[in-house]
C-alpha positions as CSV (number, residue, x, y, z in Angstrom):
1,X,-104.1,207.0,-37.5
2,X,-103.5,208.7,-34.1
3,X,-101.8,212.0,-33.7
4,X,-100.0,214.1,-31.3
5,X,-103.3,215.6,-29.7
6,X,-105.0,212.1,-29.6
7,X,-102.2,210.7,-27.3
8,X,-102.4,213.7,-24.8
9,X,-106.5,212.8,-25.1
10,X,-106.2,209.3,-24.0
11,X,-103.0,209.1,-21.8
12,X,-104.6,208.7,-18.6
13,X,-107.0,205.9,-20.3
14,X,-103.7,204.5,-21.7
15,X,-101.5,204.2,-18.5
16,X,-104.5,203.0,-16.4
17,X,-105.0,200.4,-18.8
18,X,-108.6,200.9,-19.8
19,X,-108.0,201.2,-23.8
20,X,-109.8,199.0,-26.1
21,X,-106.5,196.9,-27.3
22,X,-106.9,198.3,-31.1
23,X,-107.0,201.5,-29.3
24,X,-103.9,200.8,-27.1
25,X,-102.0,199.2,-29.7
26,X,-102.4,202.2,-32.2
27,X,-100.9,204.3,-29.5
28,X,-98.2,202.1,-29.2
29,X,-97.2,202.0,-32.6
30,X,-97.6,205.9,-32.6
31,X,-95.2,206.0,-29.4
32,X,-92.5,204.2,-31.4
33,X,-92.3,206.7,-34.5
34,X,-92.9,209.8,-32.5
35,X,-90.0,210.9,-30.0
36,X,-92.1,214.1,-28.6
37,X,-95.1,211.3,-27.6
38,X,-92.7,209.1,-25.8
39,X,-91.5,211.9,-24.1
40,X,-94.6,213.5,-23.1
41,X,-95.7,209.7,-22.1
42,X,-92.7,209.6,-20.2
43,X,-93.1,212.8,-17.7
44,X,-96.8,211.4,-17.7
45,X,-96.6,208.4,-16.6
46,X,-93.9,210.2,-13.6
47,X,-96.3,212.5,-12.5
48,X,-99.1,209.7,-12.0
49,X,-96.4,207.8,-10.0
50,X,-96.0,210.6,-7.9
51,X,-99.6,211.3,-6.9
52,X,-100.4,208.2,-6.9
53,X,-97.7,207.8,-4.0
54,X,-98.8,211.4,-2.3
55,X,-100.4,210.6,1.5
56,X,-102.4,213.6,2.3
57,X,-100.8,214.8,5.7
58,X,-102.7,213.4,8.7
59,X,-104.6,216.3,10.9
60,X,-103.1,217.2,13.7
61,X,-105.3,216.1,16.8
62,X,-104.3,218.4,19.4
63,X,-105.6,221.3,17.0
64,X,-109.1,219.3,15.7
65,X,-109.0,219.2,19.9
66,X,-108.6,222.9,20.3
67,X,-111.0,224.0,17.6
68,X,-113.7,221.9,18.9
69,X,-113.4,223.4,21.7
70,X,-113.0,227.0,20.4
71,X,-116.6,226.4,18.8
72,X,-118.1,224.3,22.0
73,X,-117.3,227.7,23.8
74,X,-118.5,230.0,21.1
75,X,-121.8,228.6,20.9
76,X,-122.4,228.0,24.9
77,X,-122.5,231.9,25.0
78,X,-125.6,233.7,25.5
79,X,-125.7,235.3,22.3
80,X,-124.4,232.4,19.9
81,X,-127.3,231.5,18.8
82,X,-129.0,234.7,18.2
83,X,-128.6,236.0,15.0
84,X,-130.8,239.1,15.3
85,X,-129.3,242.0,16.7
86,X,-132.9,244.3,17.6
């Protein structure tokens, strides 16, 4: 028989579809009798839909541009590359 805390256990497995189907199906049958389940399953299942559809924001060239350059500069001066200060 699968509880409350089983359901929060295997709800990612569950929506992603990789439960055994005796697995799947005894979530099921626990999802129909228990309202807090369903509701938990419910806000779930949202919050995968919305990271799922999350695009990372794409970098802004013009600054990858300017901190390339900030470092280029950095490290053509005379004492970049020494690290001991004798």
């Amino acid at each position: 028989m699968v509880k409350c805390r089983d359901i929060t256990l295997v709800a990612s497995d569950y929506v992603d579809g990789r439960l055994r189907w005796r697995k799947r199906l005894a979530v099921v049958a626990h999802l129909i009798m228990c309202p807090h389940c369903r509701r938990f399953m419910a806000n779930f299942r949202a919050v995968v839909a919305v990271i799922r559809g999350h695009c990372p924001p794409q970098p802004d060239t013009r600054q990858i541009e300017t901190f390339k350059r900030t470092v280029d500069e950095a490290l053509e001066k005379p004492d970049a590359h020494d690290l001991n200060d004798d």
